[in-house]
LOTORKE-686954 format. One line per 2 residues: their letters; for each residue x, y, z of C-alpha. Coordinates in Angstrom, 1 decimal. Each point is the difference from the previous one (the first is absolute). Layout:
REM LOTORKE-686954
A	X:Y:Z | ...;
//
This chain:
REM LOTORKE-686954
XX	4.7:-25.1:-24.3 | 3.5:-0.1:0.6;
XX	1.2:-2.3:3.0 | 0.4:2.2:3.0;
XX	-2.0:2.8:-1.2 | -2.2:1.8:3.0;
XX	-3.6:1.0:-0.3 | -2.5:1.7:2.3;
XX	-3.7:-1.5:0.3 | -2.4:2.7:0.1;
XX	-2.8:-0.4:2.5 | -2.0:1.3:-3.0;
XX	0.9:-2.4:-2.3 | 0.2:-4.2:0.0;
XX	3.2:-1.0:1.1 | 2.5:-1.8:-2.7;
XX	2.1:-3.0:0.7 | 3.9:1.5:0.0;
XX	2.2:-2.3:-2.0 | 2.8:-1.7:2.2;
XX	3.2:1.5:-0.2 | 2.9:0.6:2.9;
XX	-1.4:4.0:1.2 | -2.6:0.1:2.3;
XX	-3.4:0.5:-1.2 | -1.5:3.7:1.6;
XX	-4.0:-0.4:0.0 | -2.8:1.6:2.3;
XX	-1.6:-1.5:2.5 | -2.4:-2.9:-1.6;
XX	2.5:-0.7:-2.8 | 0.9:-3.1:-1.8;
XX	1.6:-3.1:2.1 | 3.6:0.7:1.0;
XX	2.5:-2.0:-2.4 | 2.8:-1.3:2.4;
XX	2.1:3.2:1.2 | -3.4:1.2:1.4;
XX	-2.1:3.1:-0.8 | 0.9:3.2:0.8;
XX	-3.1:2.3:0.7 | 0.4:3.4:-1.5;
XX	-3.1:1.1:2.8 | 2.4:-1.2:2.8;
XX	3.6:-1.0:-0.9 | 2.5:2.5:1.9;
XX	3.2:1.7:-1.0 | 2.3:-1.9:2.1;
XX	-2.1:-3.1:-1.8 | 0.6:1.1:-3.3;
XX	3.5:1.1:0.4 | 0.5:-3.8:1.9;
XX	-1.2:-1.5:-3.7 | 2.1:2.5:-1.7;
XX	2.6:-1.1:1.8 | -0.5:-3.8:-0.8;
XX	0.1:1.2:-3.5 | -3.9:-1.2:-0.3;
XX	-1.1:2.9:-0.7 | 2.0:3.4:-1.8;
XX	-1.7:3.2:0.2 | -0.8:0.4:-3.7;
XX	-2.3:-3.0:0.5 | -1.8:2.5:2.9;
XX	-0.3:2.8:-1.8 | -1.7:-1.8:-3.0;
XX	-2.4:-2.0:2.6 | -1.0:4.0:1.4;
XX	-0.7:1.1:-3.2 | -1.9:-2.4:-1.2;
XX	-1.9:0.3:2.6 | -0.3:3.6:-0.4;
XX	-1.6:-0.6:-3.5 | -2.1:-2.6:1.1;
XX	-2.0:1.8:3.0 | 1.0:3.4:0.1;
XX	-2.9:1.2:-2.6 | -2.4:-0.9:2.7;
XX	1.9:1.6:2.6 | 1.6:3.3:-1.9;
XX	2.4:0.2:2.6 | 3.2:0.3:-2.4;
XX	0.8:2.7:-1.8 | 2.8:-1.0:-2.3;
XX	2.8:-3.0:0.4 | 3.2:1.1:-0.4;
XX	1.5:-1.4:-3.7 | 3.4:0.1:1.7;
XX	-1.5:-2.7:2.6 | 1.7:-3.2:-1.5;
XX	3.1:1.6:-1.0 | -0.2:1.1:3.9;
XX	-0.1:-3.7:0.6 | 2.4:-1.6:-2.4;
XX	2.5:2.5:2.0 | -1.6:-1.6:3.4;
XX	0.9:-3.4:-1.8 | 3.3:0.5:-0.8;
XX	0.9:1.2:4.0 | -1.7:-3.4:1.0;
XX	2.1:-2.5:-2.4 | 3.4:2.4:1.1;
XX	-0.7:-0.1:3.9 | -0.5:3.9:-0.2;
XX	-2.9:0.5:2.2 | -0.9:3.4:0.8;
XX	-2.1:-1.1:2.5 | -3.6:-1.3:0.5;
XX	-1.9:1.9:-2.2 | 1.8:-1.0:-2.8;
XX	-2.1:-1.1:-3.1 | -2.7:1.2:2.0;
XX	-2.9:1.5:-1.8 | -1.1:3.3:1.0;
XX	-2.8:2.5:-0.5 | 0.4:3.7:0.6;
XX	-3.2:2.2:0.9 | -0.2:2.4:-3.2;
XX	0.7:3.3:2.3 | 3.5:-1.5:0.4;
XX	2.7:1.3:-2.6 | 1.4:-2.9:-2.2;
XX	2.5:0.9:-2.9 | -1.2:-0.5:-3.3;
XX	-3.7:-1.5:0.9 | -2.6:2.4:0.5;
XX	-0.6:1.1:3.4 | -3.4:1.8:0.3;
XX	-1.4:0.6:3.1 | -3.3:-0.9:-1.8;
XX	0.1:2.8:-1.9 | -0.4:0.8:-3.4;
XX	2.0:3.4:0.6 | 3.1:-2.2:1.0;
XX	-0.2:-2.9:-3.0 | 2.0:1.7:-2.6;
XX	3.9:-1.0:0.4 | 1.2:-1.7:2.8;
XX	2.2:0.7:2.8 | 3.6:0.2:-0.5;
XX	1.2:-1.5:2.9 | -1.3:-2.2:2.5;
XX	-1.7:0.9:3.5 | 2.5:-1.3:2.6;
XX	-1.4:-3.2:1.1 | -0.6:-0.5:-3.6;
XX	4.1:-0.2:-0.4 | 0.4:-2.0:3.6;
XX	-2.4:-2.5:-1.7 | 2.3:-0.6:-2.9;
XX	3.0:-0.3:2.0 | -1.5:-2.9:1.9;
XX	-0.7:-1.5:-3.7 | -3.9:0.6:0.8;
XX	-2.0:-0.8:-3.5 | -1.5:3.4:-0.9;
XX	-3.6:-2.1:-0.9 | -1.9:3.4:-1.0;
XX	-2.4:2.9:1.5 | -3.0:-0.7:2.3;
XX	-3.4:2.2:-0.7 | -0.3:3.1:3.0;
XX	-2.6:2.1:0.9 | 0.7:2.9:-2.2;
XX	2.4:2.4:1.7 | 0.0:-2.5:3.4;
XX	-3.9:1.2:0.8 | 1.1:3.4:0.2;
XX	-1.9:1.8:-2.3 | -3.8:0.1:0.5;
XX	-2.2:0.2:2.7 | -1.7:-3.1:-0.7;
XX	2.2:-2.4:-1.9 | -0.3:-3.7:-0.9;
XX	3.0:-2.2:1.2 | 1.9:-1.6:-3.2;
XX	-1.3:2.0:-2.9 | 2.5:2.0:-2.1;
XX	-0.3:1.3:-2.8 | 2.7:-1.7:-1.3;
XX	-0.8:-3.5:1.1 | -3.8:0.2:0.6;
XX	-1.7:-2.1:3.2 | 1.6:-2.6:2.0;
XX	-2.0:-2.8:1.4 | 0.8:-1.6:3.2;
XX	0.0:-4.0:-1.2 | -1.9:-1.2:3.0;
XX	-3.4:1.9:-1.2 | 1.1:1.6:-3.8;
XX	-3.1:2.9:1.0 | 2.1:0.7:3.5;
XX	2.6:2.4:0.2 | 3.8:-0.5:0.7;
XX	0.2:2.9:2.2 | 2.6:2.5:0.1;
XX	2.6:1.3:-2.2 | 2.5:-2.9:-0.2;
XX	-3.8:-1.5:-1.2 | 2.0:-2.0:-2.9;
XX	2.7:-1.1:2.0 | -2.0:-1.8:2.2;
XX	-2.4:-1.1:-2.2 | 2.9:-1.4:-2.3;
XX	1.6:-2.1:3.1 | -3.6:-1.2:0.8;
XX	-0.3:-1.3:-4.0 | 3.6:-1.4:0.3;
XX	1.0:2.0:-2.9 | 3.9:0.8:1.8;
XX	1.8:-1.3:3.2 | -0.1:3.2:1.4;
XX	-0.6:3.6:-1.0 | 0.8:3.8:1.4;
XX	-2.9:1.9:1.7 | 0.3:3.9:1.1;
XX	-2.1:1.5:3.0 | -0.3:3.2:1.3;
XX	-3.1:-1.4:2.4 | -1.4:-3.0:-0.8;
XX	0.7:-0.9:-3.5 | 2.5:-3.3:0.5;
XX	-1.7:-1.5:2.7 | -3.8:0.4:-1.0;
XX	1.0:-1.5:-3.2 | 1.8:-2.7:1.8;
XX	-3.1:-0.8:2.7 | -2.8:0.5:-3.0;
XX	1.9:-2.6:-2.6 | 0.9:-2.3:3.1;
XX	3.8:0.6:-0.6 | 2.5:1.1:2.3;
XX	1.4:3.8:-0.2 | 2.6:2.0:2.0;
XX	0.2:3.7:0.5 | 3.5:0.9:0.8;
XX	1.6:2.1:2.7 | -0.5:3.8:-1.8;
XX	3.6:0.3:-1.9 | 0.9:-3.5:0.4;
XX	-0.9:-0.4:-3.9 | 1.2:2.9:-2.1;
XX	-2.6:1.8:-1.5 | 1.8:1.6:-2.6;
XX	-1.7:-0.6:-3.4 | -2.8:-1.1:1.6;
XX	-3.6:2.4:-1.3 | -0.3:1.8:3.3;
XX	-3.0:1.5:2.1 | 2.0:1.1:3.2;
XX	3.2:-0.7:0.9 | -0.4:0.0:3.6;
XX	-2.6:-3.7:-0.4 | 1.3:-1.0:-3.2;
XX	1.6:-3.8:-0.4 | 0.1:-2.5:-2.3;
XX	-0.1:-3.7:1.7 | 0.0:-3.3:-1.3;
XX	-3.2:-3.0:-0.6 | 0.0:-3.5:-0.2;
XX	-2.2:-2.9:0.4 | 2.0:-0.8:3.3;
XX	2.0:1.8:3.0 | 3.7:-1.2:-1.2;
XX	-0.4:1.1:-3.6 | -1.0:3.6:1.4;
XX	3.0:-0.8:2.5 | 2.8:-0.9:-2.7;
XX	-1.3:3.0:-2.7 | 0.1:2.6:3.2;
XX	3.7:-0.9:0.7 | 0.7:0.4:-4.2;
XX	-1.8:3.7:-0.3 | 0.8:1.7:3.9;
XX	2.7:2.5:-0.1 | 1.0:-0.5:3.5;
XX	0.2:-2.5:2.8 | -3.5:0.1:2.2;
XX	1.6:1.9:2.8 | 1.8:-0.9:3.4;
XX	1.3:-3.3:-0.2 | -0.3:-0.7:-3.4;
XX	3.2:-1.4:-1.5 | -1.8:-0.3:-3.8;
XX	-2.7:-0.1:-2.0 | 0.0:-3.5:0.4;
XX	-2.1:0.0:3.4 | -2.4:0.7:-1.7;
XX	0.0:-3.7:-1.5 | 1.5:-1.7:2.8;
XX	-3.2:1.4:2.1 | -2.4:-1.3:-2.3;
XX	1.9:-3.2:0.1 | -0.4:0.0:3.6;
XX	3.4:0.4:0.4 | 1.9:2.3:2.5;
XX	0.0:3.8:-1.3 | 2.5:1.6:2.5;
XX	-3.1:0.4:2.1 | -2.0:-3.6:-0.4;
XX	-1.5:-1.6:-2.4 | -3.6:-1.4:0.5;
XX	-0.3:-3.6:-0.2 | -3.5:0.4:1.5;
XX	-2.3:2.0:1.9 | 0.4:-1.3:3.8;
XX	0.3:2.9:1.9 | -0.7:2.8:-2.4;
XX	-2.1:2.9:0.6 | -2.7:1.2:-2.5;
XX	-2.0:3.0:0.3 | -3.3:-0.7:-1.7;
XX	-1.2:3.1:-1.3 | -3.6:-1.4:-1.3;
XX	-1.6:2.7:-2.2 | -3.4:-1.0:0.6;
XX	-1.1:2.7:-2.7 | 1.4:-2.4:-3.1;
XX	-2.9:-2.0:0.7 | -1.2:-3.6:1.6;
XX	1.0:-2.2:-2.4 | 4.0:1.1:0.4;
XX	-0.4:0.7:3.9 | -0.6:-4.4:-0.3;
XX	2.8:-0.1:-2.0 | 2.1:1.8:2.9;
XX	-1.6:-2.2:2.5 | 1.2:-3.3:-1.4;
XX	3.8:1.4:-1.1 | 0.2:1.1:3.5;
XX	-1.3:-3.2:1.6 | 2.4:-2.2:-2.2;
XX	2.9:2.7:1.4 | -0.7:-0.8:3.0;
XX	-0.3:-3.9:0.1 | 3.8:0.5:-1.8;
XX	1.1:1.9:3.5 | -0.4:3.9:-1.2;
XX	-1.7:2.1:2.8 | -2.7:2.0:-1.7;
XX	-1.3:3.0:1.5 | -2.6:2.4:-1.0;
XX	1.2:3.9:-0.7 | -1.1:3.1:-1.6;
XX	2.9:2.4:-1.1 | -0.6:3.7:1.3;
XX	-0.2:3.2:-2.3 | -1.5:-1.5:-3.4;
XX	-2.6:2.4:-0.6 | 2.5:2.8:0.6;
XX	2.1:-2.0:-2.7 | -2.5:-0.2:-2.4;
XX	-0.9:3.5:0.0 | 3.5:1.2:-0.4;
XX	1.3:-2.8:-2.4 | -2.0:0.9:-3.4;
XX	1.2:4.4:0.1 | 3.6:-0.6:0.5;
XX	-0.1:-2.3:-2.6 | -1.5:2.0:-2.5;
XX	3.0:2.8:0.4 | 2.5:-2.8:-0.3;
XX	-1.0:-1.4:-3.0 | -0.2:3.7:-1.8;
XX	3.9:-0.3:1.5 | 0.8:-3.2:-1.1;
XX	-2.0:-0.6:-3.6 | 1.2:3.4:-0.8;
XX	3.8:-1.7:0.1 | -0.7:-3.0:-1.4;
XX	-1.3:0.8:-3.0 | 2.3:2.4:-0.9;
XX	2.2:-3.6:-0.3 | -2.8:-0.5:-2.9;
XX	-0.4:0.7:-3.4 | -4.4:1.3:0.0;
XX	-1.5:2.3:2.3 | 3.2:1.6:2.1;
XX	-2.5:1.0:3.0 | -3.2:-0.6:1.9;
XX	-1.5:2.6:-2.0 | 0.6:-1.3:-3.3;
XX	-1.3:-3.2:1.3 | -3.0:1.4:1.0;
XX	-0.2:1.3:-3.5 | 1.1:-3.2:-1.7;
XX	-3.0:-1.8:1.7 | -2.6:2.5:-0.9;
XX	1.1:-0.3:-3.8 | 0.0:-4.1:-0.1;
XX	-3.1:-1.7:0.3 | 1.4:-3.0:0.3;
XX	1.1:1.2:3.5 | -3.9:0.6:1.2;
XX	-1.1:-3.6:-1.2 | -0.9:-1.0:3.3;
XX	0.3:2.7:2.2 | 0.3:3.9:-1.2;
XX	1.2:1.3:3.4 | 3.4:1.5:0.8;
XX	-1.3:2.0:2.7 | 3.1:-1.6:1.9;
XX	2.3:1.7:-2.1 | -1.6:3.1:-0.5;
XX	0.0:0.5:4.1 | 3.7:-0.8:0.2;
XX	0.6:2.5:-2.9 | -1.5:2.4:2.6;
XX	1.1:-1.5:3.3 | 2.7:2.0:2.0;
XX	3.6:-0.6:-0.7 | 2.3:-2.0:2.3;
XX	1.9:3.6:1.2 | -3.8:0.6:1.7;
XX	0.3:-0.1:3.8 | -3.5:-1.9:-0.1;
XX	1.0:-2.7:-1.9 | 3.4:-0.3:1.9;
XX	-2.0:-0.1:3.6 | -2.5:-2.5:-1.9;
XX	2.5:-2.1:-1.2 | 2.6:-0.4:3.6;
XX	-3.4:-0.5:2.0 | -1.1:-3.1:-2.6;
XX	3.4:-1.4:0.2 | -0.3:0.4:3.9;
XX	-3.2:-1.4:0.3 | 0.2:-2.9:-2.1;
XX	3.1:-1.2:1.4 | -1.1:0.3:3.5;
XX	-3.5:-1.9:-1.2 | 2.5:-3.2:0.0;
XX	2.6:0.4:1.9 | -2.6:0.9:3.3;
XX	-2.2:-2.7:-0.8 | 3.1:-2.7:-0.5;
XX	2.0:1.4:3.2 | -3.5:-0.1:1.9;
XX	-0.8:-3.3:-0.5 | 3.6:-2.0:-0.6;
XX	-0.9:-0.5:-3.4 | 2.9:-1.6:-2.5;
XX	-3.1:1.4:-3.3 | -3.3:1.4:-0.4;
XX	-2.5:-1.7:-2.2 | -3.2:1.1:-1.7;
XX	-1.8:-1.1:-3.0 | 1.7:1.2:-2.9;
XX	-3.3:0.5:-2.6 | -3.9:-1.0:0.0;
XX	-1.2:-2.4:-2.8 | 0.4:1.5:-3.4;
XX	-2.5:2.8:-1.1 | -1.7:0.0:-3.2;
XX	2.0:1.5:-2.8 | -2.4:3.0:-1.0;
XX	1.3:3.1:-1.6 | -2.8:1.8:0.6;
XX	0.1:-0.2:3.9 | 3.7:-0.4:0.4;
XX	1.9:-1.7:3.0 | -1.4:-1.0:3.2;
XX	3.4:-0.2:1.2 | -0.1:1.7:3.8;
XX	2.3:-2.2:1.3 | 2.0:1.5:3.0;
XX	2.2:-2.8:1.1 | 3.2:0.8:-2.1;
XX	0.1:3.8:0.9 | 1.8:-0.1:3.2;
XX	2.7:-2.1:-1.5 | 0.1:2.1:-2.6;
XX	0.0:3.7:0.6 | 2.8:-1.3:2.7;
XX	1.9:-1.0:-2.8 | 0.2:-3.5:2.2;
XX	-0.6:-3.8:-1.8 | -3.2:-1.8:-0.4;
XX	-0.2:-3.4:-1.4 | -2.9:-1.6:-0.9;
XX	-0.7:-3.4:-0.3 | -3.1:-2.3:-0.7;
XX	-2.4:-0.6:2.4 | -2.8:-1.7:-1.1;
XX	-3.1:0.4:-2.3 | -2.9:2.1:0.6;
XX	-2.7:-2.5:-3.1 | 2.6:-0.3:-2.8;
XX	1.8:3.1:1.1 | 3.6:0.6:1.4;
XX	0.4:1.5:3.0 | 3.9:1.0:1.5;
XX	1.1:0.7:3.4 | 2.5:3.2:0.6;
XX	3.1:-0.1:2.0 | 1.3:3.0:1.1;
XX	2.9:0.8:2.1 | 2.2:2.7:0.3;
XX	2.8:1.6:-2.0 | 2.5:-2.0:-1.1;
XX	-1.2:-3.3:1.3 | -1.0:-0.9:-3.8;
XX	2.8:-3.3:0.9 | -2.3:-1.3:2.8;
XX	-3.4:1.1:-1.7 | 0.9:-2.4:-2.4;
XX	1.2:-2.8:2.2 | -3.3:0.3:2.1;
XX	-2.2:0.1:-3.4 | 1.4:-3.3:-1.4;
XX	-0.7:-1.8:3.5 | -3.8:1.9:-0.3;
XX	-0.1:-1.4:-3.6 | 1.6:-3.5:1.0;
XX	-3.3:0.3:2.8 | -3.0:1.3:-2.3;
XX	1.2:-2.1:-3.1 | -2.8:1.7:-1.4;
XX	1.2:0.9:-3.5 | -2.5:-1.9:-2.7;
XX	0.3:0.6:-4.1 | -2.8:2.1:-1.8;
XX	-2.8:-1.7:-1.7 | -0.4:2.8:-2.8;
XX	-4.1:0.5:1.3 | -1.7:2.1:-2.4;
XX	-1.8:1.3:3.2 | -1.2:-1.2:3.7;
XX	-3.1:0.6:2.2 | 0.7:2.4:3.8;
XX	3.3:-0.8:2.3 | -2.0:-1.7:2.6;
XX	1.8:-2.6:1.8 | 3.2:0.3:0.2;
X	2.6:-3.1:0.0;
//
C-alpha cells in the first residue's frame, strides 16, 4: 500500500491495518488503531472536520473519494443502495486537489463526495427515476442544484436507488424497488425497508457509502428516509431549492433537500444547492451553516435548548414502541432547558382527504413537461404503455393504477381542483402556524417514521405516516433528526416550523441532535424479532 493511501473498513468485512503514511487514515467505526494523526471515522467525521484536515494538507480529496468508493464496492452489494458511481468521480477530485494545493477554495463542500437521488438530472450519467423507460441516453444538462453542486467543487459520487417514479405509480408500492436498481435494504435489518422515495439516499448515508447525498420530497420522501436509516434529512422551504431538472410529481410540494449523517453537513450542502437567501433577515446562504454551528443567523443561533418551546405532537397511532422513543427524547429536552408541551395540529383529516386528488392532476401537469425534456415515452400515456409492454417493470408490483387515474384526473384549468388546491395550501399552513402562535412555540415535533416494515412486494408499504404532511403540503421545512431506537430500529424526530425559518430549524435541530446524541452505526442484521422496547 502506498504511504498515505486511505481505506474504508467495512462493518462487513475484518478490518486491515492501514500502512503509516502522512494522510489521515478514513475507517468506520471499529476500525484499525489510529496511527499518530488520529482516525478519521467515515460514520462520523464532519465537513468542516474534513475540510480542517484538508486544510493541514493531511488529507486531499482524491484520497476521500477513493476511501468512498471503496467502500461503495465493499458493502454496497448487501445494501443495493447505489445505482452507478460516476467514472468522472476522481477526475472530479484531482480538480478538488489542485484548488486545495493553489488556496482556491470554493468553499466547504469542496472535494466533497456527493450522491444524487436518480430522479435528479445529471449530465452525461444516467438519471432514471427508476425507470426502465428513462435508462436509454442521459440527460443533457444538469438539474439546477446538480450545477450549484459543481460550483461549490462538490464530488459528483454517483446515483442513489428511488422508489420507481418517487412512489407515484401504484396503488400499493414497495419503498426502494426500481426496476432499474432492484430492492434497497435498510442496513439496520437487511429484510426492513428504507422507506420512502429518497429510500437509497438514506440508506447510502446510513452504510457510509458518501458524506452526504440529495433527497427529493413531495410529502415525506427526505425525511422518512432520514428517520428510518437514523440519518438526518431536511425538507426545504417550497422554492428555496430549484426544482428544475428534478423528475416531478407536483410542482406546488415538490423539493429536493439535502442528507447527512449529521445536522451541519445538511447545514453546509443546503447553503451550496438554495437559490435564495431563507427569507427576512437573511444576509446569505451562509446562515444556514452559521445556525447549525450555533452561531448567530441574523435572528440567533441555538447554542442550546434553555428556553425553547416545542410542540410535541405524539402520534400515538405509529405505535408503543416509538411513542417510548418520544418519551425519553422529550425528557432529555427538557433536563437541557427546552419547554415541551403536548399539541395536536387542527384540520389533518381534512388534509389528508384533499392531499392525494390534487396531486394526481398535478402530476398529469407536470410528468407531461418533463418528459418531453426526454428522449422515451414523451407523455403519461406512452408511459403507461411503456409499462404494460416491459415485464421487467411488473417484477414486483404490476400496478400503475396511479398513473392511470392521473391520466384521467381533471386538469389544473378545473375550478375543482383550483378550490381543492387554495383550501389545502390554506389549511396546512394554518395547521402550524395556529398551533405554534397558540402555544409560543419556536418548532413542532413529532416522530418522523415507525420501526422499519418488512420488505414484501406482495403486500406493499405500510407507510401511513402523517407527520410530514402539514409541513409539506404548506410548502414549509421539516427536519428530521434521530431520536432513538425502537429494538435495532431507527426512529427520527420532525421539526417543523414555518416558512422560511429553514435558518433556525436547523439551528434548533443541531442543539436537539447535540441533546439525543442518539445516532448509532448499522449492524447489517440479516433480520430481528418485534420492536418492543424502545431505547
Amino acid at each position: 500500500m502506498l504511504a498515505g493511501s486511505l481505506w474504508a473498513a467495512s462493518p462487513l468485512q475484518p478490518a486491515r491495518a492501514a500502512a503509516p503514511g502522512p494522510a489521515g487514515v478514513i475507517a468506520t467505526t471499529g476500525g484499525a488503531p489510529a496511527h499518530d494523526l488520529g482516525r478519521l471515522h467515515l460514520d462520523t467525521v464532519t465537513i468542516p472536520q474534513l475540510q480542517a484536515r484538508m486544510a493541514a494538507g493531511a488529507l486531499t480529496p482524491s484520497e476521500l473519494t477513493r476511501a468512498y468508493l471503496k467502500r461503495i464496492k465493499a458493502v454496497d452489494p448487501r445494501i443495493h443502495a447505489v445505482l452507478r458511481t460516476d467514472p468522472s468521480a476522481l477526475r472530479q477530485a484531482a480538480a478538488s486537489d489542485a484548488r486545495h494545493r493553489a488556496g482556491s477554495v470554493r468553499g466547504p463542500l469542496d472535494g466533497i463526495p456527493v450522491l444524487i437521488k436518480d430522479n435528479v438530472d445529471t449530465r452525461g450519467l444516467s438519471s432514471t427515476a427508476g425507470s426502465l423507460a428513462l435508462a436509454g441516453s442521459p440527460p443533457a444538462s444538469d438539474a439546477a442544484l446538480v450545477t450549484r453542486l459543481r460550483r461549490a467543487g462538490a464530488v459528483i459520487l454517483g446515483k442513489t436507488n428511488l422508489s420507481e417514479w418517487a412512489n407515484f405509480r401504484a396503488a400499493k408500492p414497495t419503498s426502494g424497488w426500481s426496476a432499474v436498481g432492484g430492492q434497497t435494504h435498510n442496513p439496520y435489518v437487511l429484510d426492513r425497508n428504507p422507506c420512502g422515495s429518497s429510500a437509497g439516499s438514506g440508506a447510502a448515508l446510513a452504510a457510509s457509502l458518501a458524506q452526504v447525498a440529495i433527497g427529493t420530497e413531495t410529502d415525506g420522501s427526505i425525511v422518512c428516509p432520514a428517520g428510518m436509516n437514523g440519518v438526518v434529512g431536511l425538507k426545504p422551504t417550497l422554492g428555496l431549492v430549484s426544482a428544475r431538472g428534478v423528475v416531478p410529481i407536483s410542482a406546488e410540494q415538490d423539493t429536493a433537500g439535502p442528507m447527512a449523517r449529521n445536522v451541519v453537513d445538511v447545514a453546509l450542502t443546503l447553503a451550496a444547492i438554495a437559490e435564495r437567501p431563507a427569507g427576512a433577515g437573511e444576509a446569505d446562504t451562509g446562515a444556514f451553516a452559521r445556525a447549525a454551528a450555533g452561531r448567530p443567523t441574523g435572528s440567533g443561533g441555538v447554542r442550546d435548548l434553555r428556553g425553547k418551546r416545542i410542540g410535541l405532537w405524539r402520534l400515538p397511532s405509529l405505535g408503543q414502541a416509538v411513542d417510548d422513543v418520544m418519551t425519553r427524547a422529550t425528557r432529555r429536552l427538557r433536563a437541557a432547558g427546552a419547554e415541551v408541551v403536548e399539541v395536536t395540529p387542527p384540520y389533518q383529516d381534512r388534509l389528508a382527504a384533499l392531499e392525494f386528488p390534487a396531486l394526481l392532476t398535478e402530476f398529469h401537469r407536470d410528468i407531461d413537461a418533463y418528459l418531453a425534456t426526454r428522449e422515451g415515452p414523451r407523455d403519461l400515456a406512452a408511459l403507461i404503455a411503456f409499462n404494460s409492454g416491459h415485464a421487467a417493470e411488473r417484477t414486483c408490483f404490476a400496478g400503475q393504477e396511479l398513473f392511470q387515474q392521473a391520466l384521467a384526473a381533471p386538469p389544473t384549468t378545473d375550478p375543482g381542483y383550483r378550490a381543492m388546491r387554495a383550501e389545502l395550501r390554506d389549511l396546512s399552513r394554518r395547521s402550524i402556524d395556529e398551533t405554534m402562535a397558540a402555544h409560543h412555540l419556536d418548532a413542532i415535533a413529532a416522530p418522523t417514521n415507525p420501526p422499519a416494515w418488512t420488505t414484501d412486494c406482495a403486500r406493499g408499504d405500510n407507510d401511513v405516516i402523517p407527520s410530514s404532511t402539514p409541513a409539506a403540503v404548506a410548502g414549509y421545512p421539516s427536519l428530521s433528526v434521530p431520536a432513538g431506537s425502537a429494538g435495532e430500529l431507527p426512529v427520527g424526530m420532525l421539526l417543523m416550523a414555518g416558512g422560511h425559518q429553514d435558518a433556525e430549524l436547523l439551528s434548533l435541530g443541531a442543539a436537539v441532535e447535540r441533546r439525543l446524541h442518539a445516532w448509532r452505526a448499522p449492524r447489517y442484521l440479516p433480520t430481528t424479532g418485534a420492536e418492543a422496547g424502545a431505547r
